[in-house]
VOTI-467283 format. One record per residue: residue in one letter; x, y, z of N, C-alpha, C, O in turn. Coordinates in steps of 0.02 Angstrom, whole numbers, padded with zeros to 5 digits, always signed. Atoms other than C-alpha are relative to their C-alpha. Layout:
N
aXYZXYZXYZXYZ/...
END
This chain:
110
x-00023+00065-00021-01732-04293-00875-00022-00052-00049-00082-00061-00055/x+00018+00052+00056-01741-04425-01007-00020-00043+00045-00004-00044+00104/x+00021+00059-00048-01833-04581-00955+00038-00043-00073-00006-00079-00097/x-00006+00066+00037-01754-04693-01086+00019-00067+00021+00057-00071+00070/x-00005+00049-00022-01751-04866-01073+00079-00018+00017+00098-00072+00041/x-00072+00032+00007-01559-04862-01080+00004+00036+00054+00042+00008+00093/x-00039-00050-00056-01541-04718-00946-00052-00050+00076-00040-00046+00136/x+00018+00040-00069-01658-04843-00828+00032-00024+00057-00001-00030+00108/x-00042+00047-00056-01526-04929-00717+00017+00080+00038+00009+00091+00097/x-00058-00032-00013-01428-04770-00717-00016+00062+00053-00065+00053+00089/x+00002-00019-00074-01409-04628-00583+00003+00090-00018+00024+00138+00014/x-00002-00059+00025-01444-04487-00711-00087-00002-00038-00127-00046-00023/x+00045-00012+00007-01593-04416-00811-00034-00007+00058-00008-00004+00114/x+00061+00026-00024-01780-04463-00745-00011-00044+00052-00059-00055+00088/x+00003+00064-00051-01716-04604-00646+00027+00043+00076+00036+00016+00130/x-00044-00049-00071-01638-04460-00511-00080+00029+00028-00070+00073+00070/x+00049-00018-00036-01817-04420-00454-00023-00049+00034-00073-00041+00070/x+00010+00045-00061-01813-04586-00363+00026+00029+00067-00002+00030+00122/x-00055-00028-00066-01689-04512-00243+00035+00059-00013+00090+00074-00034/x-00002-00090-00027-01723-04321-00201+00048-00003+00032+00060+00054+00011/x-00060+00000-00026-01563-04337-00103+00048+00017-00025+00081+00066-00009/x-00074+00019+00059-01428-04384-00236-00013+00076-00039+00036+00113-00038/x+00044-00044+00045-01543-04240-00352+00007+00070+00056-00009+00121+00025/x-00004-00050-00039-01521-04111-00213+00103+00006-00001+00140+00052-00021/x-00084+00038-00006-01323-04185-00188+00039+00043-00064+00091+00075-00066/x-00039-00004+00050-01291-04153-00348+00003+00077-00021+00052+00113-00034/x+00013-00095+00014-01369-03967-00384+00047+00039+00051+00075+00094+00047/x-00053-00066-00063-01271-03906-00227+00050-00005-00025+00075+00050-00034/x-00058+00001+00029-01121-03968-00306+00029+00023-00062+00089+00028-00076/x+00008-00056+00056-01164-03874-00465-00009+00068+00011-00008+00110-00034/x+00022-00048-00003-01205-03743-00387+00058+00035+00020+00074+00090-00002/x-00051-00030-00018-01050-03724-00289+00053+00004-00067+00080+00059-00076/x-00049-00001+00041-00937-03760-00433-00008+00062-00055+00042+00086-00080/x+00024-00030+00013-01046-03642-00520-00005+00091+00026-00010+00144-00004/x+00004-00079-00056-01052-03486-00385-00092+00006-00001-00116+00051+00034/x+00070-00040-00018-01252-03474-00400-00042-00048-00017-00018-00087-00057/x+00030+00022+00000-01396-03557-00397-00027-00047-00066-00043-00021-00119/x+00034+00010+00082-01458-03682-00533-00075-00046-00007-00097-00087+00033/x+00084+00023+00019-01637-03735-00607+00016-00102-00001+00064-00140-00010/x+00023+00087+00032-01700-03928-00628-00053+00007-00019-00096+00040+00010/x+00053+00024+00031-01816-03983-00742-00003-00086-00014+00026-00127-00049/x+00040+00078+00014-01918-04144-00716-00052-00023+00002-00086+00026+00015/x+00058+00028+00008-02060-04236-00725-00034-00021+00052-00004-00030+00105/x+00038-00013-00060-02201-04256-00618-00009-00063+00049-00040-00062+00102/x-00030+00058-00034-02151-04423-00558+00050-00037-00056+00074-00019-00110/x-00054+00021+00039-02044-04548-00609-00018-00073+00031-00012-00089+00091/x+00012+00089-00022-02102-04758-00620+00035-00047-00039+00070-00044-00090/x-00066+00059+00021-02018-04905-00646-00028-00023-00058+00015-00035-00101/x+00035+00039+00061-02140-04979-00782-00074+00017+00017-00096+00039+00071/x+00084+00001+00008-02330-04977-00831-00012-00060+00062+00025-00098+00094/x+00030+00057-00043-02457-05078-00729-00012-00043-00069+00004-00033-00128/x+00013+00037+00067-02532-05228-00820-00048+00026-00026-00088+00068-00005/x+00056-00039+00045-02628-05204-00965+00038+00072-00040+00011+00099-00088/x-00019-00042+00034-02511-05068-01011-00007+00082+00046+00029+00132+00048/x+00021-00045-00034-02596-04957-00901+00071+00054+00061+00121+00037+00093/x-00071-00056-00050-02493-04779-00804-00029-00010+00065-00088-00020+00081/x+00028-00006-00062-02484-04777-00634-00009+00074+00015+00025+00117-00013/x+00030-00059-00027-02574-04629-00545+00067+00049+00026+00116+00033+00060/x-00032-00078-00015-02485-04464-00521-00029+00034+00061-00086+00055+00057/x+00025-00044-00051-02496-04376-00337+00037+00061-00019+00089+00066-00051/x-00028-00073+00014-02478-04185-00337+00066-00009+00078+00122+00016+00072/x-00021+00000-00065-02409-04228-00136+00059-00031-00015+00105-00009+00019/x-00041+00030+00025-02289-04341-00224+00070+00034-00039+00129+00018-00039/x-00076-00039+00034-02181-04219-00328-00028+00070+00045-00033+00114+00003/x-00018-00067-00031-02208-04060-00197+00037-00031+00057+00045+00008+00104/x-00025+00013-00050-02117-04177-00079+00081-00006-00050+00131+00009-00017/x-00067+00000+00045-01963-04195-00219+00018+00055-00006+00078+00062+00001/x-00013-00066+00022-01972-04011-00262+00025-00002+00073+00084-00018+00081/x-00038-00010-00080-01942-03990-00061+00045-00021+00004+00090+00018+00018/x-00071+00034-00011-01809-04112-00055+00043+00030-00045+00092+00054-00016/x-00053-00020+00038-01713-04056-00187+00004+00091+00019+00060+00115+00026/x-00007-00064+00012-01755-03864-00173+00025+00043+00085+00044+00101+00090/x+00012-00035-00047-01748-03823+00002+00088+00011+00034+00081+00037+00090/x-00086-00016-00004-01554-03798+00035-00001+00092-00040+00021+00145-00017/x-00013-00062+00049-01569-03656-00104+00077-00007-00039+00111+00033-00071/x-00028+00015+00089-01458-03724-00219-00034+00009-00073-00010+00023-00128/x+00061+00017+00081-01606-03743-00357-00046+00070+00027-00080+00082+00077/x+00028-00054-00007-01662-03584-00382-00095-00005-00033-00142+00032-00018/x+00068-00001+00036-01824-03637-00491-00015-00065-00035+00024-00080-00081/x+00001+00048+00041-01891-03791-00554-00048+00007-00071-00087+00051-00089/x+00051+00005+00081-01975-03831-00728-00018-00064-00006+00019-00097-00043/x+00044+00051+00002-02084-03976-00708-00051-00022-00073-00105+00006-00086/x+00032+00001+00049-02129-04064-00879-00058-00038+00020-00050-00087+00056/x+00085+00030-00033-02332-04115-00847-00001-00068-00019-00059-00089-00020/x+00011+00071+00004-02298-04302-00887+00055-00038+00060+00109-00019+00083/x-00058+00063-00041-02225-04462-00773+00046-00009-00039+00041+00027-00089/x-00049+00044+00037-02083-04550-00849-00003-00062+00021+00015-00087+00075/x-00008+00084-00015-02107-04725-00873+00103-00024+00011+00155-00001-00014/x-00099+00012+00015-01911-04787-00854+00005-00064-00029+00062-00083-00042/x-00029+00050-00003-01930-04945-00895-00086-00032-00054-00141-00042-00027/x+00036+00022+00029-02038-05011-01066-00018+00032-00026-00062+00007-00062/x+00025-00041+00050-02071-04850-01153+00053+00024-00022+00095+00018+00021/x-00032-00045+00055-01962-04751-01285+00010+00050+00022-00020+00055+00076/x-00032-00061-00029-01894-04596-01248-00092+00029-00057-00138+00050-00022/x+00054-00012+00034-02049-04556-01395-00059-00019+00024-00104+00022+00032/x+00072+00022-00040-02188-04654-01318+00016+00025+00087-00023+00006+00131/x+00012-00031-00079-02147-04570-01141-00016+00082-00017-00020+00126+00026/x+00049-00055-00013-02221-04423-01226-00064+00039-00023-00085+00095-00036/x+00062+00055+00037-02369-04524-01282-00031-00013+00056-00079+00015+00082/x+00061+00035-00059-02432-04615-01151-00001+00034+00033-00034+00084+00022/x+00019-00048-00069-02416-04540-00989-00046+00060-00003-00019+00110-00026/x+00015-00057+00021-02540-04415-00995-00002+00054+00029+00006+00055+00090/x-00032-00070-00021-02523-04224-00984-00053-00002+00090-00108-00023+00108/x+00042-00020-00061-02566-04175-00805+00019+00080+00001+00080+00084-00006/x-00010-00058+00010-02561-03985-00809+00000+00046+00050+00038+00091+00069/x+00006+00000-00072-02656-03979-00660+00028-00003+00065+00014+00030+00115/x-00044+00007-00080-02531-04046-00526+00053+00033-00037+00100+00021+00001/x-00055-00057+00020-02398-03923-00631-00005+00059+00065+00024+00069+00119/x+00009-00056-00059-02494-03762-00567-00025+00000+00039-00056+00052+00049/x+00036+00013-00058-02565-03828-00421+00082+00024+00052+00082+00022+00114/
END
């Protein structure tokens, strides 16, 4: 899921882990058009911008196993691939979002 500053508004990449709904919506509709199940890969949250100071906001593990549920539990999405950083959407680079945010590896295989 790209977080770039241009895909921010939009209702694709990084910005679709606002709304596990649409992100579930959409895999079933791939899936059917498809005949079988398909993967998502995204990031372990997804924020609108830094705090001040520049500073990331905090990463819950409870936070993306409630997205993985929403999106996965139909069984459309056969497997996800969770890259271990947030995506800023809004004030970092598609390059500095894989800079700052830092690796969480931890709430991966947790």
């Amino acid at each position: 899921g790209c977080p770039s500053v241009e895909t921010g508004g939009a209702s694709y990449g990084a910005s679709l882990m606002l709304d596990g709904h649409r992100t579930r919506s959409l895999a079933e509709a791939m899936a059917e058009a498809h005949g079988g199940a398909v993967s998502v890969k995204c990031r372990l949250a997804a924020r609108a911008s830094l705090l001040a100071g520049g500073r990331v906001p905090e990463t819950a593990f409870e936070e993306l196993a409630e997205y993985v549920d929403q999106i996965s539990h139909t069984g459309a999405v056969s497997h996800v691939v969770v890259h271990a950083r947030a995506a800023i959407l809004g004030g970092l680079s598609p390059s500095k979002n894989r800079q700052v945010p830092p690796l969480r590896p931890d709430l991966v295989l947790r």
